[in-house]
N, C-alpha and C positions, 0 to 999 in steps of 0.2 A: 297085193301083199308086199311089193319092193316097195313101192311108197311108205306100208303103214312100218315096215322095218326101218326103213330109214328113219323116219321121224322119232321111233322111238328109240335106238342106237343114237339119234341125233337130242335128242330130250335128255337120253340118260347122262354124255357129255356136258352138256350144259348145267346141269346140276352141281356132277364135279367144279365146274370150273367158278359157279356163279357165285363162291366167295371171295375170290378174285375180280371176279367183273365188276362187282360194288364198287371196288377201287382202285382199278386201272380200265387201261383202255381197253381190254379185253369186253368183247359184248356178244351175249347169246344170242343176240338179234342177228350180225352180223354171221354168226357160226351159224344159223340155220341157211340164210342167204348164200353164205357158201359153198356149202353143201349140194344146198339145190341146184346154184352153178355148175358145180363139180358134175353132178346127178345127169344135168341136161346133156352134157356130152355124152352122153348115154356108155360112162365104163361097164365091161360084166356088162354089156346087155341090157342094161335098167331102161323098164319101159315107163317112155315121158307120160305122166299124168294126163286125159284130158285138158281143155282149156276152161271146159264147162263146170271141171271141178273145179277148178281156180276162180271161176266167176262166182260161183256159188259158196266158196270159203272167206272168200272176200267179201260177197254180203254179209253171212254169218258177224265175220268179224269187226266188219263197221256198225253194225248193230250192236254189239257187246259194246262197242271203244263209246258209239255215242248214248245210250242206255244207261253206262256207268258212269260217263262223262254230266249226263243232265243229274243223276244224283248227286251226284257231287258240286253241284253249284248250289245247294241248299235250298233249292224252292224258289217259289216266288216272290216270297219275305225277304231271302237274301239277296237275290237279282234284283229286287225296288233298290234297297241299299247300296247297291255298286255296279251300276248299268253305265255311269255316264263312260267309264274309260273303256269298258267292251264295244260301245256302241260307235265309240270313235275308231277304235281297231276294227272294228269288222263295216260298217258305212265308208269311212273313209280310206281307211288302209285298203281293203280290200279291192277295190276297183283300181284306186293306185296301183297295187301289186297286178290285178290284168293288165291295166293300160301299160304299165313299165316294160311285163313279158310279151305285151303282143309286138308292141314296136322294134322290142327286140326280134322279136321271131321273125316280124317282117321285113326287116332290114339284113339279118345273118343269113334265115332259112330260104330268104325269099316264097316264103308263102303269101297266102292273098288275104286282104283282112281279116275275112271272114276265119281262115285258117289260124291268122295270128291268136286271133279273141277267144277262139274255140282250144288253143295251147295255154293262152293264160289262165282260162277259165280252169283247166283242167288241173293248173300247177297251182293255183290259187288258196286251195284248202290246206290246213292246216294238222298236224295228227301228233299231239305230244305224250305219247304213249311210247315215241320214241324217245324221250328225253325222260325218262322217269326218274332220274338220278339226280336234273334237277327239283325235283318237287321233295328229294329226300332231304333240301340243304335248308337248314333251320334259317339260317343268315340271309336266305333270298325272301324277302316280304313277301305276304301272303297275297296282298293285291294283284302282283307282277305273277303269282300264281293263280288267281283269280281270273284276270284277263287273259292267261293264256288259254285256259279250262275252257270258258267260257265262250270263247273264238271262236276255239277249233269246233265246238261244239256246234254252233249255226253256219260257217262258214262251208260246212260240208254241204249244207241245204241251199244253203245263198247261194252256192256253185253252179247249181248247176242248172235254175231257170235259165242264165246265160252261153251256159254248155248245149242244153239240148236247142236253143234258138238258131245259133251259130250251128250246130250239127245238122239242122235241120235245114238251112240255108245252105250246106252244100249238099243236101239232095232234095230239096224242092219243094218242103211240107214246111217251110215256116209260120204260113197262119195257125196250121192246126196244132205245132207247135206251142206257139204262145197260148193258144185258150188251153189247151192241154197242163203245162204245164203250172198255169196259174189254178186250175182246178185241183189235180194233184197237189201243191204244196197246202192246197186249205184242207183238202179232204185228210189229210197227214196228221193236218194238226189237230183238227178235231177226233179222228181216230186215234191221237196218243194222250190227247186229254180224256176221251170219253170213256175208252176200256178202262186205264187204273183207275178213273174216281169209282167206275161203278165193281171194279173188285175189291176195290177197302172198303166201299161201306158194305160188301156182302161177309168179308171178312171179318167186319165190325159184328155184323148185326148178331141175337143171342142164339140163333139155328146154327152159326158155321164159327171155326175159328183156327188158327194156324199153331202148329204144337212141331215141337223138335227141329229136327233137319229142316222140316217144312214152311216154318219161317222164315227158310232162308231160301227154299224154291217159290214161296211165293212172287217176289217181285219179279224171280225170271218169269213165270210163267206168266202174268202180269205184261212186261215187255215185249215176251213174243206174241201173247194174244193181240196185244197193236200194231206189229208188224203182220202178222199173219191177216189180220183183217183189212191191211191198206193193200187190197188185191190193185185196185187203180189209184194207188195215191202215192205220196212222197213216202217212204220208206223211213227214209234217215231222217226226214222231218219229223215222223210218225214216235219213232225210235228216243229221239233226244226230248220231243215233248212227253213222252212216256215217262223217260226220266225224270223228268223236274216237277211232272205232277205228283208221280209217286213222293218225292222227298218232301214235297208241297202238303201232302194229305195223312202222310205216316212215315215219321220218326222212326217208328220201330223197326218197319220194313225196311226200312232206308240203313239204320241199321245194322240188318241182320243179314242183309245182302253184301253186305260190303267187301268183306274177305273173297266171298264164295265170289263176287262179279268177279273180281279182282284176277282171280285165278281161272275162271274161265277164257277170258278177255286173252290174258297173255299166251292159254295153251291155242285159240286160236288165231292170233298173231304170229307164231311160230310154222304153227301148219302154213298160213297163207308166205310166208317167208319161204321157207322149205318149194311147196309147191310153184309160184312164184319166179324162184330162183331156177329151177327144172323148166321150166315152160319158156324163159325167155334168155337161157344161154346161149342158142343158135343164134338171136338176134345181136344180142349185147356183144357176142364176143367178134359179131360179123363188123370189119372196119367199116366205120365211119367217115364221112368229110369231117377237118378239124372244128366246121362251126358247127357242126351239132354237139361234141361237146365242150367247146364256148361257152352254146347259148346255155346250155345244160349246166352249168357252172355256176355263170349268170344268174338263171330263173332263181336257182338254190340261195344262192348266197348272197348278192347282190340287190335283189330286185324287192324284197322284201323291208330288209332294213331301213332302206330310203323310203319307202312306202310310208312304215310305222310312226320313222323319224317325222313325217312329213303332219300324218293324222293325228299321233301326240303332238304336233308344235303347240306351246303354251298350254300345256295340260297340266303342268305345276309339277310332272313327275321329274325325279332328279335325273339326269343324264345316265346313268349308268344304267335304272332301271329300266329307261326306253333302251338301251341299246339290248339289253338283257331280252326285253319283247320283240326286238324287231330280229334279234339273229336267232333266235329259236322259235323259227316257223318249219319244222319238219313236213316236207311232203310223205304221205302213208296211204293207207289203206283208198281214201274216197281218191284221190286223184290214179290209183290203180285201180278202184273198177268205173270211171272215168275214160283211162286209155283201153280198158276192153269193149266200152261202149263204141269208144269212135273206131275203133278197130272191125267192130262186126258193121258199123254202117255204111262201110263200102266205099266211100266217097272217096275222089280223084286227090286228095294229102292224107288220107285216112293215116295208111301205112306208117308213113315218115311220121304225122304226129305222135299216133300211140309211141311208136319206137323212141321218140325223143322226150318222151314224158316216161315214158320204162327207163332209160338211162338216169333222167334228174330224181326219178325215184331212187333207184341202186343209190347215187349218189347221197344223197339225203342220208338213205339210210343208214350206210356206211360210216359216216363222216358226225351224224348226232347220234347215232346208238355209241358211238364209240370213246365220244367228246363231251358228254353231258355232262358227268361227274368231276372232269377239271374245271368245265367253265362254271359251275356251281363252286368249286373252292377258290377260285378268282374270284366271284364274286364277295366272297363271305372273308376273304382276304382282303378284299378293299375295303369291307364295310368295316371291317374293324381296328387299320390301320387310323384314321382319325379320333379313334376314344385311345388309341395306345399315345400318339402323340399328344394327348391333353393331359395325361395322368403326370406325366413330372410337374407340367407348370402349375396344377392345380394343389398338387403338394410341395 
């Protein structure tokens, strides 16, 4: 009951404030994280959440983020169309952005490779769910919106064949590991292809068909039926091809889901914030050595950009837009339930990694729920100073 009051004492806030958030720094993202901070010191008594909830909200929510995520790439019609610059950001960028944070890791944290590989892979994923203010700015191109959508969208599943490799290598099951997890990401994919194609054509067909509110629960229910049936398989795989088939096979659904995903997504984004926050204030607020938050600075802010910078080189896009791609890689949700994974597998850096990928998350979240809406009127500021300087000479 302190939990569910908080949240909603914490929800009612955030309303107030959210016509101010649109356009300042002010961020309800940031106000639930608080809170939850505030919460974990446990004032009045407030009893901390499970962690089990936390794990479990965090699935929930990475399910919604990548579900409404693969709708929103337009299918497969649209992904033929504009693959070639996602496929450089997530192939190439991607391993950059590990290889950059592991070295890091291994050189500040002094951890062991293994260790390093298994913190980049962790930091790796991408979540712009926290940046939504830029995808409100008409002035940012749709591409550079495209490619971010799109990233963050596989990059959560590309994560983590080398996540659980690396985890599994410091407790001593890496064969079964790899056959494992190469099994899981096909069994994913075909479970998020096979549930929506065969509930649109039931929904097609002239016995059944979706009326009112109910067109708008179908694609959820649609979604979670391929989660719900990837008992042994990739989840988030499962999840994001679920999405893109559905937008792939029905318009309509696609649609008519869209508000409602929309709104779900964020109310459980808040919660895993809120919770989140309670669960890992005794850590966060416990001092550090100053390179863990260094490197935690680093992974955020640094370690990306160079990446993007590197995998766009000669990709024809203008400078501004790669920079636009390579500094809004927000870490979120997959790289938090990530650090609860290596957290419950016990291993001899277990501890210190999750803890240092909890930090570059806080971070993250902090610094892009807060920041999005000016770096989206920079951009839309410079795009438009070069048409103001043409207009005199032109008349």
């Amino acid at each position: 009951m302190d939990l569910l009051l908080a949240y909603a004492c914490t929800l009612f806030v955030a309303v107030l404030i959210s016509c101010r958030a649109r356009e300042s720094v002010l961020s309800t993202s940031v106000l639930f994280l608080a809170v939850g901070l505030v919460l974990g010191k446990r004032p009045f008594g407030f009893h901390v959440p499970p962690q089990e909830l936390l794990f479990r909200l965090a699935d929930l929510a990475l399910f919604s983020v990548l579900y409404t995520s693969g709708m929103k790439t337009g299918g497969l019609q649209a992904l033929r169309r504009s693959w070639r610059m996602p496929s450089r950001a997530l192939f190439a960028g991607m391993p950059l952005t590990i290889a950059g944070a592991a070295l890091i890791a291994h050189w500040m944290l002094s951890l062991s490779w293994v260790g390093a590989i298994l913190i980049g892979s962790a930091l790796s994923p991408t979540d712009p769910i926290f940046i939504s203010g830029v995808f409100r700015v008409e002035a940012i191109p749709e591409r550079v919106k495209h490619i971010l959508n799109v990233e963050s969208g596989f990059n959560d599943g590309l994560a983590l064949p080398p996540l659980l490799i690396t985890l599994a290598l410091l407790t001593g099951n890496a064969n079964r590991a790899v056959v494992s997890t190469v099994s899981d990401l096909a069994l994913g994919l075909l479970i998020g292809i096979a549930i929506p194609w065969t509930g649109i054509r039931l929904e097609r067909s002239r016995f059944f068909g979706a009326a009112g509110i109910f067109q708008r629960l179908n694609a959820f229910a649609l979604g979670l039926l391929a989660v719900a049936e990837a008992v042994h398989a990739n989840i988030f795989f499962a999840a994001f091809a679920a999405g893109i088939t559905t937008a792939t096979f029905s318009e309509a659904v696609t649609k008519a889901f869209h508000d409602f995903g929309d709104q779900v997504t964020e109310l459980l984004k808040l919660a895993v914030l809120l919770v989140f926050g309670a669960r890992v204030a005794p850590v966060l607020f416990a001092v550090a050595p100053a390179t863990v938050y260094i490197f935690a600075v680093l992974a955020v802010f640094a370690v990306r950009p160079v990446a993007i910078w590197l995998s766009l080189w000669r990709s024809g896009l203008p400078l501004r837009e790669k920079t636009m791609i390579g500094i809004f890689g927000p870490k979120g949700f997959a790289s938090l339930v990530y650090a609860l994974m290596i957290l419950h597998s016990g291993g001899a850096e277990s501890h210190q990694i999750a803890r240092t990928v909890g930090l570059a998350v806080t971070f993250s979240i902090v610094f892009f729920s807060s920041t999005d809406v000016f770096f989206g009127r920079w951009f839309g500021t410079n795009q438009k100073r070069p048409e103001h300087r043409k207009q005199p000479n032109a008349a």
